[in-house]
N, C-alpha and C positions, 0 to 999 in steps of 0.2 A: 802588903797587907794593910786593910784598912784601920786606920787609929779604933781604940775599944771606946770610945766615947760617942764617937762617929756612928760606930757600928751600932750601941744604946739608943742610936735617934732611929733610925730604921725597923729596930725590933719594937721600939714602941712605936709604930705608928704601922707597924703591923697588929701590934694588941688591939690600935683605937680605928683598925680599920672601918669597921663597923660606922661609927659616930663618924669618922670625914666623910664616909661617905653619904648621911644625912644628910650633915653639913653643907656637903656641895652642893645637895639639892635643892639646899634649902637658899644657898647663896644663888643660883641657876634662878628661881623663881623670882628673888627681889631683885636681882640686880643693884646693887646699892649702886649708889654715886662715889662713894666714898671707896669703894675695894682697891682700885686701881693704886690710889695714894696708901694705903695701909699696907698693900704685899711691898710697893716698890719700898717704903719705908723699912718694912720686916726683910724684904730682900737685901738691901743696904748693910742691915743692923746684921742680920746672921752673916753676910758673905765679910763681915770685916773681924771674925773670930773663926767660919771655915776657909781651909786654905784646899782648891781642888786637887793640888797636887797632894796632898795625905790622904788621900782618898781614891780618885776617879774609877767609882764604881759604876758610873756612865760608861764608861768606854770599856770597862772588864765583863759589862752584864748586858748591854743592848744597845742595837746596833741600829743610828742614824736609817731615815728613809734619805736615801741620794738620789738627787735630781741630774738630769740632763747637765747642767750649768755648774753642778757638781762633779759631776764624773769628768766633762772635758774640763775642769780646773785641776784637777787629782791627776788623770791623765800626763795634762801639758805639765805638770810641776814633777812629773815620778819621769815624764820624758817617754811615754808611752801610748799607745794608741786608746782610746777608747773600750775598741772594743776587748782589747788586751786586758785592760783593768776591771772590766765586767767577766771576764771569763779567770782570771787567776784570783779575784778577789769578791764578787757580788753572787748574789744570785738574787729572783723576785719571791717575796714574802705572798702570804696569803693575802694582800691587798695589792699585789704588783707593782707594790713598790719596791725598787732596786736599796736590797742591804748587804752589809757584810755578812758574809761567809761562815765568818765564826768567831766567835768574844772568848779573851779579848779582841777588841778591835788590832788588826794587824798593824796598825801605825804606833799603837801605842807602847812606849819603850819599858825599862822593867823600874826606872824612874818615877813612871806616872808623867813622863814627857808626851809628846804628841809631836811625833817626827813629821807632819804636813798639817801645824798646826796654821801657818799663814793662810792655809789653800785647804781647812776643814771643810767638810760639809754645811751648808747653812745650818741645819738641825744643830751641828755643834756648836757652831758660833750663838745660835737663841736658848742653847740649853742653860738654865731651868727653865725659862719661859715667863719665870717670875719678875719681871724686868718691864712686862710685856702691856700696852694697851691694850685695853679691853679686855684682863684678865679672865672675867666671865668665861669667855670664848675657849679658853684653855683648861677650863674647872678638870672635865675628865683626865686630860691626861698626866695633868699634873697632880690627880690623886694617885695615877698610878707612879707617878714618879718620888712621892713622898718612902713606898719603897725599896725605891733606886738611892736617890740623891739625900742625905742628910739635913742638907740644905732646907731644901723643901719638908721633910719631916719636922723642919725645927719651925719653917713659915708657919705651917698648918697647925701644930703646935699651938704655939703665940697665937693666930689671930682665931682660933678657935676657943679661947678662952673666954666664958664667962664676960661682958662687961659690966 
């Protein structure tokens, strides 16, 4: 279950969904210079007070797109064929990209562990995204993921404040 504090960042940024979503548009159009160094900053500042294992509403609510280079690393690490791990566990989402089956993510333990966490999907290793050059580029999904991830509710939070 996820911590109620946690859970408080996500419902508010469900109330403010409205205004991020301005926001983002509004950040899409100017492209500041400055955004990159502000998220990695606010990404820093928030991931050193969430801890994902209190949480990992990522992998209990939606499911990585897996790649080629993913599936034969999941594969070769479960000790299994390819197309075996696409049939007992993927199936293609309405963009045909190969996802899991069903959330939670089947790897994920009742810990909040991640049992092929060395050998995740890349999507999981860049998840929040917030980390990422050229943040611009990622505006949309990472509104949807303020949602998802607490994290991200607390970035957009902060840097949508007023200066």
């Amino acid at each position: 279950m996820m911590n109620v504090e946690l859970e408080k960042k996500i419902l508010l940024a469900e109330k403010h969904k409205k205004e991020n979503k301005a926001f983002v548009e509004k950040l899409k159009r100017l492209k500041p210079k400055s955004l990159d160094g502000e998220v990695h900053q606010l990404h820093d500042e928030v991931f050193e007070k969430i801890d994902c294992l209190t949480c990992a509403n990522c992998c209990k609510t939606t499911s990585p797109a897996l790649y080629e280079r993913d599936i034969d690393r999941l594969s070769k690490h479960l000790k299994i064929k390819p197309s075996q791990l696409i049939m007992q566990y993927l199936h293609k989402d309405e963009d045909t990209d190969y996802v899991f089956t069903s959330a939670p993510c089947p790897f994920l333990g009742a810990d909040n562990y991640c049992s092929v966490y060395e050998n995740r999907p890349l999507a999981c290793r860049e998840y929040p995204h917030t980390n990422r050059k050229r943040f611009y580029q990622v505006l949309d999904i990472s509104l949807k993921n303020t949602l998802i991830c607490p994290a991200v509710a607390s970035i957009f939070e902060k840097l949508n404040l007023p200066k």
